[in-house]
C-alpha positions, -999 to +999 in steps of 0.1 A: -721+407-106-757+416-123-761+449-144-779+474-122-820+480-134-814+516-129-786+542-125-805+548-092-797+511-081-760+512-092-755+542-069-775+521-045-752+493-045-721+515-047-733+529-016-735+498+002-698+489-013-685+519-004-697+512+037-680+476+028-649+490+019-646+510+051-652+487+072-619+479+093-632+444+099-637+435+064-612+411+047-586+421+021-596+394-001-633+404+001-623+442-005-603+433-034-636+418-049-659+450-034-632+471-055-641+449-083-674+453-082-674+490-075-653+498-107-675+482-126-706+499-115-690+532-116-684+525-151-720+513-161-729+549-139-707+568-161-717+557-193-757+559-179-747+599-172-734+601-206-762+585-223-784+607-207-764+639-214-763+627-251-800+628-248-806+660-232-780+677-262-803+662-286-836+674-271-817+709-265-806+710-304-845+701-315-856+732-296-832+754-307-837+738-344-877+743-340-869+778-324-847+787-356-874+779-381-900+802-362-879+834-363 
């Protein structure tokens, strides 16, 4: 499986996993591997939402520093 280009792709792709994995008609082998694959990009999602949380604390702690300083 190929890292994602965006978080906007993983959830893409999860999608489409997701529509896999509820198909009756698909195998168990080939869920077991659609599992796989979605754990994985729900990981890489997770730590993409983290990342960008981090970043948004950051920027939010500048403008309250910068906000500080002018009082």
């Amino acid at each position: 499986m190929r890292q994602p280009k965006s978080f906007e792709e993983g959830m893409q792709r999860l999608q489409e996993l997701l529509n896999i994995l509820q198909d009756d008609a698909t195998p168990l082998a080939q869920s077991v591997k659609v599992y796989a694959e979605a754990a994985n990009l729900i990981s890489y999602c997770k730590q993409t939402l983290d990342n960008a949380k981090l970043q948004i604390e950051e920027i939010d702690a500048q403008l309250a520093e910068k906000a500080g300083d002018n009082a």
